[in-house]
N, C-alpha and C positions, 0 to 999 in steps of 0.2 A: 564491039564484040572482040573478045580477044581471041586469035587461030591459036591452032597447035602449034605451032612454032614459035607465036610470042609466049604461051602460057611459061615455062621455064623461066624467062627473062622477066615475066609479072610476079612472078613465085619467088625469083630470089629478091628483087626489090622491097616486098615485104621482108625477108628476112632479116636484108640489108635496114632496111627502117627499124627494124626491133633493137639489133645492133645497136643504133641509136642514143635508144633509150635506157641502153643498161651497164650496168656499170660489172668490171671484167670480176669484182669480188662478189658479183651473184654467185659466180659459177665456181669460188673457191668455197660460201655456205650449203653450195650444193654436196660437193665433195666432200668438205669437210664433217657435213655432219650428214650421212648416207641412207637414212635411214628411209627420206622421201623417197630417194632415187630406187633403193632396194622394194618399193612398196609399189611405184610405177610399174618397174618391168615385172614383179609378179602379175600382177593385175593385167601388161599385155603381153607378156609369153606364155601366161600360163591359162590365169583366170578365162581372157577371151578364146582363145580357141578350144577351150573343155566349154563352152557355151554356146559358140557354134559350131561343135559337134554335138550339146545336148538336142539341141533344136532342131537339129537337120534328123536326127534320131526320131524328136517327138512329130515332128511336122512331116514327115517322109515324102518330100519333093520326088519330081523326077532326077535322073541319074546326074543330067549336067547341071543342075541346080543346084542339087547335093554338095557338088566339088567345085562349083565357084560360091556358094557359103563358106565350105570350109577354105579356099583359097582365100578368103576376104579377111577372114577370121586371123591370118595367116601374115599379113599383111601388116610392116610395120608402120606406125602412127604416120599421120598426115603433113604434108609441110605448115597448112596452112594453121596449125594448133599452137601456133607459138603467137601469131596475131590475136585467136579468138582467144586465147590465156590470159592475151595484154588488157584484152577489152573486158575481162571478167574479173579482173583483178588479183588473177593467180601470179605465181613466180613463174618468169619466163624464161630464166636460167636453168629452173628442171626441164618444164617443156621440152625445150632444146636438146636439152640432153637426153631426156627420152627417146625425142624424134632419131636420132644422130645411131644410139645406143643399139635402139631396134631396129635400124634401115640398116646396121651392119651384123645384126642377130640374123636378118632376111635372109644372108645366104645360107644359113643351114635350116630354118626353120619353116620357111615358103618350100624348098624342094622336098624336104620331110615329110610335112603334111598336106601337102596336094598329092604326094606318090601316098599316101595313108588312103587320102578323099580318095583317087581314083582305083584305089585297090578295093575297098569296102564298095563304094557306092555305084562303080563305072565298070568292076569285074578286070580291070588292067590286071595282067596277070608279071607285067616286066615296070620295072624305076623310068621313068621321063627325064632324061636331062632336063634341066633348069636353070641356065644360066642365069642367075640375077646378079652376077657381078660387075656387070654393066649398069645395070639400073641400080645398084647400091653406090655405086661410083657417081652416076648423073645426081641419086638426090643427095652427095655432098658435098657436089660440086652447084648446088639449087638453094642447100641448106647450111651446112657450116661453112662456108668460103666467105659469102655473105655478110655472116651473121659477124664474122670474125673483123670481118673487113671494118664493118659497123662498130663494134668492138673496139679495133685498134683507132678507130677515129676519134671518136668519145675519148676514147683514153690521154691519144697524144694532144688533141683540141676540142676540151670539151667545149668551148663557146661555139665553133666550128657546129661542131655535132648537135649544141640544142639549135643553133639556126637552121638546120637543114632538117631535124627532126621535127622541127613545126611546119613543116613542109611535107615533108614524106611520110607523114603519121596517118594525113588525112589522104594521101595519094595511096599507100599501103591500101586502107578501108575500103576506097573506090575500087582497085583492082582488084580484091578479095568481091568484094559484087558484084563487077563484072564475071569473076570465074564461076560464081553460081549460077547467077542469073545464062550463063553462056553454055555452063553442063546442062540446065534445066532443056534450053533452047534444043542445041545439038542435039539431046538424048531423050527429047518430050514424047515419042512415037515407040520408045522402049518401056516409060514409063505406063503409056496407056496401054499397052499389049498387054506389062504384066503386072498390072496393078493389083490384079485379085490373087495371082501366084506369089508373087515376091516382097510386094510392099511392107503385109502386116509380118512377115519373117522376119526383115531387113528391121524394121521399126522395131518388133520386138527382138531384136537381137540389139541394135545401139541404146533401148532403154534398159536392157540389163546388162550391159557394158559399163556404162556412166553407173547404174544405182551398184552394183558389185564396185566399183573402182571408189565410190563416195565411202563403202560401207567399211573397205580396208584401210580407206584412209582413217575414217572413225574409229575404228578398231584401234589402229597403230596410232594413236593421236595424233596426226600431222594438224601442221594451223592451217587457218583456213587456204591460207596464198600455195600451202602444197598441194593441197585437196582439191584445189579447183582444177591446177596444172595436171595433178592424178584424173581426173574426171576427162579434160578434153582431152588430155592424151590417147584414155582407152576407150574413150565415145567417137573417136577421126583417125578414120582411117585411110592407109595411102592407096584409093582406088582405081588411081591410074598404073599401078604396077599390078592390080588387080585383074584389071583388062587387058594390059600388055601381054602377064601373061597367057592369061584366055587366049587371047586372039593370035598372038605371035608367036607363043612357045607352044601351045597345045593347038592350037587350030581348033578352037570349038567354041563360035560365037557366041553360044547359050549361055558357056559357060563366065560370059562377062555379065552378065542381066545381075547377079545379085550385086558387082561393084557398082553398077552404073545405078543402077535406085539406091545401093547404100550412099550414095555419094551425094545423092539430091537429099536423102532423109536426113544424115547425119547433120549436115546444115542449118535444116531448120529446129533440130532437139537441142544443136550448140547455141544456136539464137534463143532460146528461148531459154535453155540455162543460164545465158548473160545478162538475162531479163531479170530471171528472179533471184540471181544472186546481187546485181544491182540493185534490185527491190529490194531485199532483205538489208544489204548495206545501210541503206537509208532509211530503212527504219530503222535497222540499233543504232545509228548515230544521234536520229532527229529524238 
């Protein structure tokens, strides 16, 4: 079982593993040609939270419920979307860029719209402080420190780097299911409380995450290796700043239940995206 206090040090060793594997002129196709990256962050600064405000609208939860959707919504993409990118066969060089892009969009766009959520939904009639400059600092200090470190290894010895990435590819994979398998465990008694409240919300909110994030990719012709990285980016989200805030900025434990079930759903919609885009793989090849 991995504690709260290893999870950080599990989170970046995947990072660190991705590193590994990539080589630093991903991240100048990225740049250079913007069009994927400009197509991600629409889809999770704009797209997802106009979605988890349509929902919270149609579905009209209670008050705390309300405003930890839209805090979830609010929430930029997950650490762990640069691993399940690798395993789906998207580019992990946007991934990355994504996750990085949006975790430093978070300080203005998490205090934004959770003071929006708790004005409409909660009746706050005054702005909530919201420090997330702390927690934008932790995941880039979780995520591109990491990743870069990975990075300069590869670079300076790549024989180095592929000996250590046959090693740390499949340790990456294990620690990524231990962190499920450990949110599930932890948080199994939050899950049964609100399974009939929050589940089908949460679900139907990460399946039109992912189908809107596929659909703008289709739109903008990205290839397939952008469209995947587009997808997990706006289908994983980073739930533990979702709770943090809940519980330690606002004090309203309600108000963590939609990150803590989105955190167990999104997992398994990402598994089973990797499936059938694996599947498909292999049949246009075979």
């Amino acid at each position: 079982m991995i504690t709260q206090a290893a999870l950080p040090l599990a989170l970046a060793f995947i990072m660190f593993a991705m590193g590994l594997t990539m080589d630093g002129r991903d991240f100048r196709v990225v740049f250079g040609q913007p069009k994927a990256m400009a197509v991600g962050l629409a889809a999770k600064l704009v797209l997802l939270p106009a979605l988890g405000l349509a929902l919270v609208l149609a579905w009209k939860p209670q008050p705390d419920f309300a405003v930890g959707m839209i805090l979830l919504a609010a929430c930029p993409a997950g650490v762990t979307s640069a691993l399940l990118t690798h395993h789906a066969g998207g580019r992990i060089a946007l991934a990355a860029t994504i996750t990085a892009l949006t975790s430093l969009a978070a300080t203005v766009t998490v205090p934004l719209l959770v003071n929006f959520g708790l004005a409409l939904f909660a009746g706050y009639d005054r702005s909530v402080e919201i420090p997330v400059g702390k927690m934008t600092l932790g995941i880039f200090l979780v995520d591109t420190v990491p990743l870069a470190l990975g990075l300069a290894i590869q670079r300076l010895w790549p024989q180095a780097a592929e000996r250590m990435g046959r090693l740390a590819r499949p340790v990456a994979t294990l620690l990524f299911a231990l962190i499920v398998v450990g949110a599930f465990v932890s948080q199994r008694q939050s899950l049964i409380d609100h399974v009939g409240d929050v589940v089908p919300a949460a679900l139907a909110l990460n399946l039109a995450a992912m189908s809107g994030a596929w659909a703008l990719g289709a739109f903008a012709r990205l290839d397939l290796a952008d469209r995947i990285a587009v997808v997990m980016e706006n289908g994983l989200q980073n739930g533990a700043l979702g709770i943090f805030v809940a519980v330690t900025l606002l004090g309203n434990p309600a108000m963590m239940v939609p990150s803590i079930v989105y955190a167990f759903v999104m997992n398994l919609t990402a598994i089973a995206f990797i499936w059938a885009v694996r599947r498909r793989s292999r049949t246009v090849t075979g």
